[in-house]
PAFI-851808 format. One record per atom (N, C-alpha, C): atom name; residue number from 1; x, y, z; residue in three letters. Coordinates in nm, 2 decimals. Layout:
// residues N
r atome:CA&num:NUM&xx:X&yy:Y&zz:Z&residu:ALA
...
END
This chain:
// residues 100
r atome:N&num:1&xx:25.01&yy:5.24&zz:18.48&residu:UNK
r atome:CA&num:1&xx:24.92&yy:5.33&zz:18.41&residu:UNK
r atome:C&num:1&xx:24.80&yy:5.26&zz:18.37&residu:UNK
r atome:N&num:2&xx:24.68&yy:5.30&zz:18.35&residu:UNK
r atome:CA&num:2&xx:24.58&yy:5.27&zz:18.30&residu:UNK
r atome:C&num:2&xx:24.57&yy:5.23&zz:18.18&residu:UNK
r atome:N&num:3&xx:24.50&yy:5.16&zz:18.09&residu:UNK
r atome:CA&num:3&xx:24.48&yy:5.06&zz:17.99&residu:UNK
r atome:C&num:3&xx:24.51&yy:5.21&zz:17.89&residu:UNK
r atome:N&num:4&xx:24.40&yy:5.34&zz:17.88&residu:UNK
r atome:CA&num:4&xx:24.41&yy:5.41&zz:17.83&residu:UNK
r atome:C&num:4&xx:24.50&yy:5.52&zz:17.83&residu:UNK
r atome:N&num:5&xx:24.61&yy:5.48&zz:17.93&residu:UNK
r atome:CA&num:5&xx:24.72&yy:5.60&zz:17.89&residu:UNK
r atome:C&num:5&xx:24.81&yy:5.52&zz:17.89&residu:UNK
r atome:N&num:6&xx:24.96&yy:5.65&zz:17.84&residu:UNK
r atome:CA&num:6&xx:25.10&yy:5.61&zz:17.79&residu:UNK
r atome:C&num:6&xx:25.18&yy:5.59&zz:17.89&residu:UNK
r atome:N&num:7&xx:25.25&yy:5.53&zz:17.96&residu:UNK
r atome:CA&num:7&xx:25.38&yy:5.51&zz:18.03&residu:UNK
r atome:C&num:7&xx:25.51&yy:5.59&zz:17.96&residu:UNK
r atome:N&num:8&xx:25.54&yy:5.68&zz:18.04&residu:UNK
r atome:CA&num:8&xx:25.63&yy:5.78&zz:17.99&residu:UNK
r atome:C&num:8&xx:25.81&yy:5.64&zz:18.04&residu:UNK
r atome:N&num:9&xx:25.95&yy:5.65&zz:17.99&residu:UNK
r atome:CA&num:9&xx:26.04&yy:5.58&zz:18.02&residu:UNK
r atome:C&num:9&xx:26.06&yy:5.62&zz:18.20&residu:UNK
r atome:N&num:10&xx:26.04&yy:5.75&zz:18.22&residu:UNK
r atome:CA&num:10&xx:26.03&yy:5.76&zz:18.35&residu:UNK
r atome:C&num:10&xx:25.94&yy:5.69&zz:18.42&residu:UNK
r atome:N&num:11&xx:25.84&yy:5.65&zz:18.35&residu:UNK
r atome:CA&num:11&xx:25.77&yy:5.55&zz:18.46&residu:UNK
r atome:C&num:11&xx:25.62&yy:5.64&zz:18.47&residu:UNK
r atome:N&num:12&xx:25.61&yy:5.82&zz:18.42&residu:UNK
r atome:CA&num:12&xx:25.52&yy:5.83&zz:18.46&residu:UNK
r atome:C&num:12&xx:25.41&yy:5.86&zz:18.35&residu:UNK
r atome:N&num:13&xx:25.29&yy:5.86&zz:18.37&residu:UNK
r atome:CA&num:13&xx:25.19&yy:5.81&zz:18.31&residu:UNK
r atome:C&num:13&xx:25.14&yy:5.98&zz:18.25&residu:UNK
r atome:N&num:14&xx:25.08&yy:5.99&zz:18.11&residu:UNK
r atome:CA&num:14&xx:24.96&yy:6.05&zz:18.05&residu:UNK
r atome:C&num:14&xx:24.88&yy:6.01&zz:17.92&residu:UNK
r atome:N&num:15&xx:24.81&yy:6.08&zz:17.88&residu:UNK
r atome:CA&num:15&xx:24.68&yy:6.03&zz:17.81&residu:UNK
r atome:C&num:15&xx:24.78&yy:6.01&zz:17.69&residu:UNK
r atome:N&num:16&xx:24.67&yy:5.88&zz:17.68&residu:UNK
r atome:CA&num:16&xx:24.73&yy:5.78&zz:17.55&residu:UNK
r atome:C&num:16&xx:24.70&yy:5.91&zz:17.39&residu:UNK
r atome:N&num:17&xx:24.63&yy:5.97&zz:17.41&residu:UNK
r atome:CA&num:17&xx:24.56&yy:6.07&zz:17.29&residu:UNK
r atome:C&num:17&xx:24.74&yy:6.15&zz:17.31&residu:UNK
r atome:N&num:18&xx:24.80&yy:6.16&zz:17.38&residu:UNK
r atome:CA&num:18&xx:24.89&yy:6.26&zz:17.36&residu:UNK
r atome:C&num:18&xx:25.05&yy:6.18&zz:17.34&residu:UNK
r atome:N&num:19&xx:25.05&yy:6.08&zz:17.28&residu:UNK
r atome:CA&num:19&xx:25.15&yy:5.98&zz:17.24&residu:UNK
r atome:C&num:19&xx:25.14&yy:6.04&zz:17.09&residu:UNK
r atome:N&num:20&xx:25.27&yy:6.06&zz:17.00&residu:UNK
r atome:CA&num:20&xx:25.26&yy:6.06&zz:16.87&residu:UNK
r atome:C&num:20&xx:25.20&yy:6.19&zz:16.85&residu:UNK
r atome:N&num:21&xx:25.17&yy:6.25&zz:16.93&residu:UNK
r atome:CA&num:21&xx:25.11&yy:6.40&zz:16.90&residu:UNK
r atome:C&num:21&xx:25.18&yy:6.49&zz:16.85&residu:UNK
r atome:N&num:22&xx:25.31&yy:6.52&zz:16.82&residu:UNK
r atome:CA&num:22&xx:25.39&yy:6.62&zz:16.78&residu:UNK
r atome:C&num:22&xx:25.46&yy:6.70&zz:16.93&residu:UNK
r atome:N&num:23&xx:25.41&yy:6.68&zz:17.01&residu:UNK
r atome:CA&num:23&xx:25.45&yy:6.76&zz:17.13&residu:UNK
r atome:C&num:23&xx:25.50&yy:6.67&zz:17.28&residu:UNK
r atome:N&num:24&xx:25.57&yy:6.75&zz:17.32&residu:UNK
r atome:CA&num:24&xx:25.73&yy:6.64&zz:17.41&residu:UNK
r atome:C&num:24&xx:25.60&yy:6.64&zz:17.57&residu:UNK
r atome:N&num:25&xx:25.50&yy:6.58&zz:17.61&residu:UNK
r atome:CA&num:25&xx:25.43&yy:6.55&zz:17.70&residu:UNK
r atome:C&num:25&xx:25.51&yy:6.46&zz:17.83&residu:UNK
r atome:N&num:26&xx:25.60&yy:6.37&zz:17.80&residu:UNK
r atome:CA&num:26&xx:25.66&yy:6.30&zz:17.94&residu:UNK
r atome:C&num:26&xx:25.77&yy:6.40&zz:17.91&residu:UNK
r atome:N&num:27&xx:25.85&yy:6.40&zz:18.09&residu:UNK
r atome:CA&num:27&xx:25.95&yy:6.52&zz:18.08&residu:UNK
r atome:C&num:27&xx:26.07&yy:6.47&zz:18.00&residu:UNK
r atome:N&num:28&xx:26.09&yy:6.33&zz:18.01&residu:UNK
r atome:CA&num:28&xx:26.18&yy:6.23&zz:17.90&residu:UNK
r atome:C&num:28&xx:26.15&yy:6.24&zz:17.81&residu:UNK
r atome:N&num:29&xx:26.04&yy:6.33&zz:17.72&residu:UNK
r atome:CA&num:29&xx:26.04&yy:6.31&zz:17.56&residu:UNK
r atome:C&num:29&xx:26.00&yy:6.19&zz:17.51&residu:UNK
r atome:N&num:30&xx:25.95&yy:6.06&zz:17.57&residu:UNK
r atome:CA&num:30&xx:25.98&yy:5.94&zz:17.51&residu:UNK
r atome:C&num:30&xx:25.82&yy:5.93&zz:17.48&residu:UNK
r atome:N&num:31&xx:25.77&yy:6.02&zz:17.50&residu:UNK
r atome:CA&num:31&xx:25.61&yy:5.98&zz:17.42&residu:UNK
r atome:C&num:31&xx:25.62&yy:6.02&zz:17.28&residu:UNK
r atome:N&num:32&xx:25.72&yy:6.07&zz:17.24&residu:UNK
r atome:CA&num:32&xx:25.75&yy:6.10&zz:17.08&residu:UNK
r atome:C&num:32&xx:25.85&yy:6.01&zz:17.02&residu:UNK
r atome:N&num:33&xx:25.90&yy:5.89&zz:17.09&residu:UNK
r atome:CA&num:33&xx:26.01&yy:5.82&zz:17.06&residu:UNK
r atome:C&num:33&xx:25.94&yy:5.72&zz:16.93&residu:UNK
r atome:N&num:34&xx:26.02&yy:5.70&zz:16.80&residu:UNK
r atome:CA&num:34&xx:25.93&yy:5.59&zz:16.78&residu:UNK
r atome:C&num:34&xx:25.83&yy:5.61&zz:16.68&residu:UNK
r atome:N&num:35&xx:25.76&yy:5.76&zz:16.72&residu:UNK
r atome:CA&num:35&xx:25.65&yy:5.77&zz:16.61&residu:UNK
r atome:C&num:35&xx:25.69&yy:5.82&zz:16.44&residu:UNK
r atome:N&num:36&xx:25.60&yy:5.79&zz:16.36&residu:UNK
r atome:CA&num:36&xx:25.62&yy:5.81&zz:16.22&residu:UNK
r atome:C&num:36&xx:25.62&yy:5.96&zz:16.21&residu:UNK
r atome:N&num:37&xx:25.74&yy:6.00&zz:16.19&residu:UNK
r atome:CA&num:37&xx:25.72&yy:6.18&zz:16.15&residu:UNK
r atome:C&num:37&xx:25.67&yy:6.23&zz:16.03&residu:UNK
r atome:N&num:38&xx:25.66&yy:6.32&zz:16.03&residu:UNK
r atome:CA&num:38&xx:25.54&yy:6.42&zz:15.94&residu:UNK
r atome:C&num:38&xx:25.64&yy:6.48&zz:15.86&residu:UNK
r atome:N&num:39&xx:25.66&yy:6.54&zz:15.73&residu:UNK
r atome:CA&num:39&xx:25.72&yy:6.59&zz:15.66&residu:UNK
r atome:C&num:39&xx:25.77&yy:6.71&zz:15.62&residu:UNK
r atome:N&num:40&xx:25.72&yy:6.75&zz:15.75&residu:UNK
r atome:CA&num:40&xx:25.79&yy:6.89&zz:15.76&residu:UNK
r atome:C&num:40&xx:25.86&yy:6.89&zz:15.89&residu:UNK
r atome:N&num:41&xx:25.90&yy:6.76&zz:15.98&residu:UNK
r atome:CA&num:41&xx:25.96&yy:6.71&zz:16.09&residu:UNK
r atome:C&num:41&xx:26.11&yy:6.67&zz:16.08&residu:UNK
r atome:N&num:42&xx:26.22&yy:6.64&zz:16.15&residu:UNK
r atome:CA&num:42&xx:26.33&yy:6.61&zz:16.13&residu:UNK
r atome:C&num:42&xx:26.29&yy:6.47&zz:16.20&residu:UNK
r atome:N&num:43&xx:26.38&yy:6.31&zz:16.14&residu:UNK
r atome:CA&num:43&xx:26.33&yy:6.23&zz:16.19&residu:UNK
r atome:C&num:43&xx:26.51&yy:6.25&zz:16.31&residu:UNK
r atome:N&num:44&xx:26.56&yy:6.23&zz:16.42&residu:UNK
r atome:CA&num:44&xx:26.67&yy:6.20&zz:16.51&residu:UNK
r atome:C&num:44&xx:26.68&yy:6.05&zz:16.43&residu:UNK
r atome:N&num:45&xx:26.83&yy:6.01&zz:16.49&residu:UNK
r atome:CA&num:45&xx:26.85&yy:5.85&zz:16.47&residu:UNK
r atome:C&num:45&xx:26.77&yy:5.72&zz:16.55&residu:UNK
r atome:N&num:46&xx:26.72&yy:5.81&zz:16.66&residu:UNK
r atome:CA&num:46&xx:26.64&yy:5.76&zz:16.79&residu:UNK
r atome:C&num:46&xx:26.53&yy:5.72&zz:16.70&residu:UNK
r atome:N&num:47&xx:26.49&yy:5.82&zz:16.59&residu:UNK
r atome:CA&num:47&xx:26.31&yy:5.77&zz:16.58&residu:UNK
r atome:C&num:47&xx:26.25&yy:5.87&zz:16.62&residu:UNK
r atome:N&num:48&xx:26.32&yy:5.98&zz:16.72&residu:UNK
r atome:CA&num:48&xx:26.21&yy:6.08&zz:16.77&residu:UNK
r atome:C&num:48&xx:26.18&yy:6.13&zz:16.64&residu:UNK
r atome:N&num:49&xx:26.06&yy:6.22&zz:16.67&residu:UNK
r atome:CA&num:49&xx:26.06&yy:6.34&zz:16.58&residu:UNK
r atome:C&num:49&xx:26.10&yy:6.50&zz:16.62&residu:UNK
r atome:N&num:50&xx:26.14&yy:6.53&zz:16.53&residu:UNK
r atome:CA&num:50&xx:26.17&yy:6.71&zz:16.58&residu:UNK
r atome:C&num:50&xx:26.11&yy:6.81&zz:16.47&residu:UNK
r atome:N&num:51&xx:25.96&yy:6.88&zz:16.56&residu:UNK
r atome:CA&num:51&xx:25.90&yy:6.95&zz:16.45&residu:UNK
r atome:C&num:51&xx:26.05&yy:7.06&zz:16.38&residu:UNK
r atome:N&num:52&xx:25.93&yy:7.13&zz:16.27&residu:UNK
r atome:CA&num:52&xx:26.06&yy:7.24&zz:16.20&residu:UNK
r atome:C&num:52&xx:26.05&yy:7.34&zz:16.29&residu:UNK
r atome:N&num:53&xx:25.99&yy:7.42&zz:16.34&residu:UNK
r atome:CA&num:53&xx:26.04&yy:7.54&zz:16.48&residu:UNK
r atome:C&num:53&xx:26.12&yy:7.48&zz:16.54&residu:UNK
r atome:N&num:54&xx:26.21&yy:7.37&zz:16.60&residu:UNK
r atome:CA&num:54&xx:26.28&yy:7.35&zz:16.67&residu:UNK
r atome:C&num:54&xx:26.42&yy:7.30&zz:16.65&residu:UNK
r atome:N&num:55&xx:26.42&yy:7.29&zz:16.50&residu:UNK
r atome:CA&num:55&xx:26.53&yy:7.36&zz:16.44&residu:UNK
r atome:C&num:55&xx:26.68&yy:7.43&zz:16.45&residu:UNK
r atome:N&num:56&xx:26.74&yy:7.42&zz:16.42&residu:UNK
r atome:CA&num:56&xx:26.83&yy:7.54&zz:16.45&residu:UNK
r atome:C&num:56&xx:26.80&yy:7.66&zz:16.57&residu:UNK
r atome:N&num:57&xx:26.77&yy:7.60&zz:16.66&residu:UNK
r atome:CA&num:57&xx:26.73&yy:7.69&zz:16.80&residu:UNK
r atome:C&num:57&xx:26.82&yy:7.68&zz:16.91&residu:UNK
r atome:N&num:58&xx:26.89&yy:7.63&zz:16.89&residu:UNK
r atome:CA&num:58&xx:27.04&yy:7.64&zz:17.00&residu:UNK
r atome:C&num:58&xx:26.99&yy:7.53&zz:17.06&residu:UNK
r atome:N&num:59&xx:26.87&yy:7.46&zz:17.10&residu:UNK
r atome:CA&num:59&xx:26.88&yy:7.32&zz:17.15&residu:UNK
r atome:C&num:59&xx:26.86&yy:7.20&zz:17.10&residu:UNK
r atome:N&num:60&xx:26.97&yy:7.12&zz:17.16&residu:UNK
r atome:CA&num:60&xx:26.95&yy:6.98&zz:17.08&residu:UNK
r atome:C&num:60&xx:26.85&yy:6.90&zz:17.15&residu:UNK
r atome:N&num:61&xx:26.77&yy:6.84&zz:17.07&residu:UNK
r atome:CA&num:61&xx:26.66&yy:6.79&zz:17.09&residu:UNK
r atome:C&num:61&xx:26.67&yy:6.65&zz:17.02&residu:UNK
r atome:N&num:62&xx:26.80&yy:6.64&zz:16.91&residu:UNK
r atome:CA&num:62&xx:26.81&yy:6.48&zz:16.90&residu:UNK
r atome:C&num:62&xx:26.95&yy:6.44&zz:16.96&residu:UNK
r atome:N&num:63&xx:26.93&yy:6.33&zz:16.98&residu:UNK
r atome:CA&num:63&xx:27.09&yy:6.28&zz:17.09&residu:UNK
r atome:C&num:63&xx:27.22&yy:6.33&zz:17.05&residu:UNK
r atome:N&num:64&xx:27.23&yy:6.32&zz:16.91&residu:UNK
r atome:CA&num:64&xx:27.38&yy:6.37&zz:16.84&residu:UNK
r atome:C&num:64&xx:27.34&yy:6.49&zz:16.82&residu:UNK
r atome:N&num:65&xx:27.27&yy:6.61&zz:16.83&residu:UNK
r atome:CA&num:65&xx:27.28&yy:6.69&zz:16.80&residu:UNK
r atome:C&num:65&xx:27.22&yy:6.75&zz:16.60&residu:UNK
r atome:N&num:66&xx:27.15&yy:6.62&zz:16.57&residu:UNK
r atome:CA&num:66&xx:27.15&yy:6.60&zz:16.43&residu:UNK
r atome:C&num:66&xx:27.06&yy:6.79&zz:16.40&residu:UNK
r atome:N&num:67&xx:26.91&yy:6.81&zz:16.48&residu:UNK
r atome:CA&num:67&xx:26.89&yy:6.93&zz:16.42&residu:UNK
r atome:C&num:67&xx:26.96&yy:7.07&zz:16.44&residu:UNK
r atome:N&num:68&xx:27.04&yy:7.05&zz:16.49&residu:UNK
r atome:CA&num:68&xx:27.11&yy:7.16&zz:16.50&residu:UNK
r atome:C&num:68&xx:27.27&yy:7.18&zz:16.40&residu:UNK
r atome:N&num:69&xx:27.24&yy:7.09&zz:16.33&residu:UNK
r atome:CA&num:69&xx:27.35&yy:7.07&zz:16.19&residu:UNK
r atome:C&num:69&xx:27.32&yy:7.11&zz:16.07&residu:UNK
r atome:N&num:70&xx:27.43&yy:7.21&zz:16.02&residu:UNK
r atome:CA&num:70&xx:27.35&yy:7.27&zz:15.88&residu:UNK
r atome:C&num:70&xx:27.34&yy:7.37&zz:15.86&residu:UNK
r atome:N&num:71&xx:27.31&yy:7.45&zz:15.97&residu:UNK
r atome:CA&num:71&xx:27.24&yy:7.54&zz:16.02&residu:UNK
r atome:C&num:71&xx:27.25&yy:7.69&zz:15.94&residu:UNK
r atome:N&num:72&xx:27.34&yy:7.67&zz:15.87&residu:UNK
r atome:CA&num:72&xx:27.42&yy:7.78&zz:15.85&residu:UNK
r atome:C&num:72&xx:27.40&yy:7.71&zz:15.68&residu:UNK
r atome:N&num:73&xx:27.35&yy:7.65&zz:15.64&residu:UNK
r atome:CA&num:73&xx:27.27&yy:7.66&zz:15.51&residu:UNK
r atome:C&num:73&xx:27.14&yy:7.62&zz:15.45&residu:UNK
r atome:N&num:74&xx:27.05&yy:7.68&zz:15.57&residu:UNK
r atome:CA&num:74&xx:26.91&yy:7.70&zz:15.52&residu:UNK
r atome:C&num:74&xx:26.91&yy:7.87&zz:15.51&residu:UNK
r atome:N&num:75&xx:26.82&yy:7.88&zz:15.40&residu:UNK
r atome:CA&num:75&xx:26.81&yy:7.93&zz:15.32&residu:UNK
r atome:C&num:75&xx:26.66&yy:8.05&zz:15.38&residu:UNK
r atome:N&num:76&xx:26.68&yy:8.19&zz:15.45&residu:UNK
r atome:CA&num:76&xx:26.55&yy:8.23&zz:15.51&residu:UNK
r atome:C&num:76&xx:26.49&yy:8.28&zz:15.44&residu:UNK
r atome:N&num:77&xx:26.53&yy:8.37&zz:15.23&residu:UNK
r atome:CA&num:77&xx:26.46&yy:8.42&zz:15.19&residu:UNK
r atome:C&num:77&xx:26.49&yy:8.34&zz:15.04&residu:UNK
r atome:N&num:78&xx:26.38&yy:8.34&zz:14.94&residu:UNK
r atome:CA&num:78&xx:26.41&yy:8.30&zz:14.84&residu:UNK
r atome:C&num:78&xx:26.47&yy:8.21&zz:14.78&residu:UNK
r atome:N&num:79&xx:26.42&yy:8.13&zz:14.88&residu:UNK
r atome:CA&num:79&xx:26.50&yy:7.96&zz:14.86&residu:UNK
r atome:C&num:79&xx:26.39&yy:7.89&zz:14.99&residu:UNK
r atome:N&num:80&xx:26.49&yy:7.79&zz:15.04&residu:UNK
r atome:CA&num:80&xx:26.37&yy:7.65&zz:15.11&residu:UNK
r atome:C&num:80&xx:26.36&yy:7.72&zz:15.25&residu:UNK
r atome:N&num:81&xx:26.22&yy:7.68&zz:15.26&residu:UNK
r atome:CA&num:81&xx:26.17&yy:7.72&zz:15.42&residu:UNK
r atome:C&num:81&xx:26.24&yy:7.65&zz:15.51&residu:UNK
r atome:N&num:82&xx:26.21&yy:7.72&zz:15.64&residu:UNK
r atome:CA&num:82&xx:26.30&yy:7.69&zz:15.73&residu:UNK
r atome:C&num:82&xx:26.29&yy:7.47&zz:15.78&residu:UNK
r atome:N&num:83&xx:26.21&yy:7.46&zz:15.75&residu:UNK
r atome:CA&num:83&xx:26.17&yy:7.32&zz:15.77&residu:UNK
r atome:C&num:83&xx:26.22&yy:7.21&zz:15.64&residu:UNK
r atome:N&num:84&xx:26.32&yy:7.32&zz:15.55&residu:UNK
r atome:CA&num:84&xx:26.35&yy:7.24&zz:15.43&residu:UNK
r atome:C&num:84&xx:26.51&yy:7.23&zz:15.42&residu:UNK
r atome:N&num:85&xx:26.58&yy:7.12&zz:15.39&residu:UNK
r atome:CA&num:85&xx:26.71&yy:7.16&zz:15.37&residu:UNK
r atome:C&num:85&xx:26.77&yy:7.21&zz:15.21&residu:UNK
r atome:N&num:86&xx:26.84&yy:7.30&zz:15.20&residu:UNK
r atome:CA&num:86&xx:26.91&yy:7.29&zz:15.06&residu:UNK
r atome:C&num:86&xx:27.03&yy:7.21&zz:15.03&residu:UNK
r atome:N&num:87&xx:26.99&yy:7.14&zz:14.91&residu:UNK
r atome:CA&num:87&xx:27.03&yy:7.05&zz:14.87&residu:UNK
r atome:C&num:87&xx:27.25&yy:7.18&zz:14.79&residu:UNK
r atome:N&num:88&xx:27.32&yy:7.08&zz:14.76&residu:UNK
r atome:CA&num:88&xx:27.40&yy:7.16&zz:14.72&residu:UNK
r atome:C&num:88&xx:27.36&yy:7.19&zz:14.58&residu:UNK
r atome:N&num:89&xx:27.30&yy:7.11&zz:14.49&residu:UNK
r atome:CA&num:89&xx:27.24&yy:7.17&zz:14.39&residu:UNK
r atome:C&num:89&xx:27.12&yy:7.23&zz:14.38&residu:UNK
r atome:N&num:90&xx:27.07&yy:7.30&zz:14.49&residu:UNK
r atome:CA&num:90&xx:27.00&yy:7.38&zz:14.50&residu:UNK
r atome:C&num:90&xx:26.83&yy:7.32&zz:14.52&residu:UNK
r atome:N&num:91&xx:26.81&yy:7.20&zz:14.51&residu:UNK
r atome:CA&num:91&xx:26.68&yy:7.17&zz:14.54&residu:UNK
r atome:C&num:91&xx:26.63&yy:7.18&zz:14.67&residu:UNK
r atome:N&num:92&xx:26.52&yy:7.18&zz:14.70&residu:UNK
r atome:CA&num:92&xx:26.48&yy:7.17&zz:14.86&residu:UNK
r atome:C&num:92&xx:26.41&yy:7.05&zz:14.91&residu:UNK
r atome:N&num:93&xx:26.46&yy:6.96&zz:14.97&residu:UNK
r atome:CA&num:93&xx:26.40&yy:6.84&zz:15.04&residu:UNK
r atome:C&num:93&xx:26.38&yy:6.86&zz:15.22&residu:UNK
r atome:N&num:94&xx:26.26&yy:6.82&zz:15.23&residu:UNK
r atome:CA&num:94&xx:26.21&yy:6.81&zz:15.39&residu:UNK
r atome:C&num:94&xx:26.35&yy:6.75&zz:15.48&residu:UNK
r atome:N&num:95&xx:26.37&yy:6.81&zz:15.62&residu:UNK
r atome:CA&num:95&xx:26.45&yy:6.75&zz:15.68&residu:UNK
r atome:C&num:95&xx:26.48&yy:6.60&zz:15.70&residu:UNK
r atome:N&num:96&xx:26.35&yy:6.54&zz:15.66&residu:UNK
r atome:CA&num:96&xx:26.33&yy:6.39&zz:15.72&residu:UNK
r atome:C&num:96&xx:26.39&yy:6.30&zz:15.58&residu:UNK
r atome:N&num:97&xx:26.41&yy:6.40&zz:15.49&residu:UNK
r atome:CA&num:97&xx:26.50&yy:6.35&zz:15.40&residu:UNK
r atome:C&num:97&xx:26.61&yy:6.35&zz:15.35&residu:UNK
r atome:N&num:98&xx:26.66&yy:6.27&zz:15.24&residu:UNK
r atome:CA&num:98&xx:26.82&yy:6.33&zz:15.25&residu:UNK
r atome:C&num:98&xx:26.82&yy:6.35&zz:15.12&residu:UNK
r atome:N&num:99&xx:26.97&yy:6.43&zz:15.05&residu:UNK
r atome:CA&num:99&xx:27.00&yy:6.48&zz:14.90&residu:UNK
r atome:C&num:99&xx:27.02&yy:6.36&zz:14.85&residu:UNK
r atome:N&num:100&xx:26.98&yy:6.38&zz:14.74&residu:UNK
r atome:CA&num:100&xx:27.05&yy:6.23&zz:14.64&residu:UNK
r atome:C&num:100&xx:27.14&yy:6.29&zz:14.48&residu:UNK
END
């Protein structure tokens, strides 16, 4: 790859501007491996990030299956957005966090 772009784990190459972008650019995903997620993102064990639309969508997008856990207690009206988890006592914390 060129100085200015990313080496995807496959080996293949795109623009460095689109590393850490929020969006899966190598067909491996691994241009999101690693980056600091945003707070309305699920972080995987990997490090990936998983924005909140991708979610509880029937595909797993982190290795264990982590965003697709839960699923069945987020809250769609009158409680935490879909990018929030409920807490058992009822608070709402971002996916990239945990209850305490």
């Amino acid at each position: 790859c060129a100085s200015y772009e990313f080496q995807c784990a496959s080996g293949h190459c795109i623009s460095g501007s689109s590393r850490c972008d929020s969006d899966y650019n190598c067909m491996d995903r691994s241009d999101e491996d690693g980056c600091k997620c945003f707070t309305n993102e699920l972080t995987c064990s990997s490090g990936r990030c998983v924005p909140s639309i991708n979610l509880c969508d029937g595909v797993k997008d982190c290795e264990h299956g982590l965003d697709e856990l839960r699923c069945g207690e987020l809250i769609s009206s009158g409680g935490c957005i879909k990018s929030q988890f409920s807490c058992p006592d009822g608070t709402c914390v971002p996916w990239s966090s945990t209850c305490n």
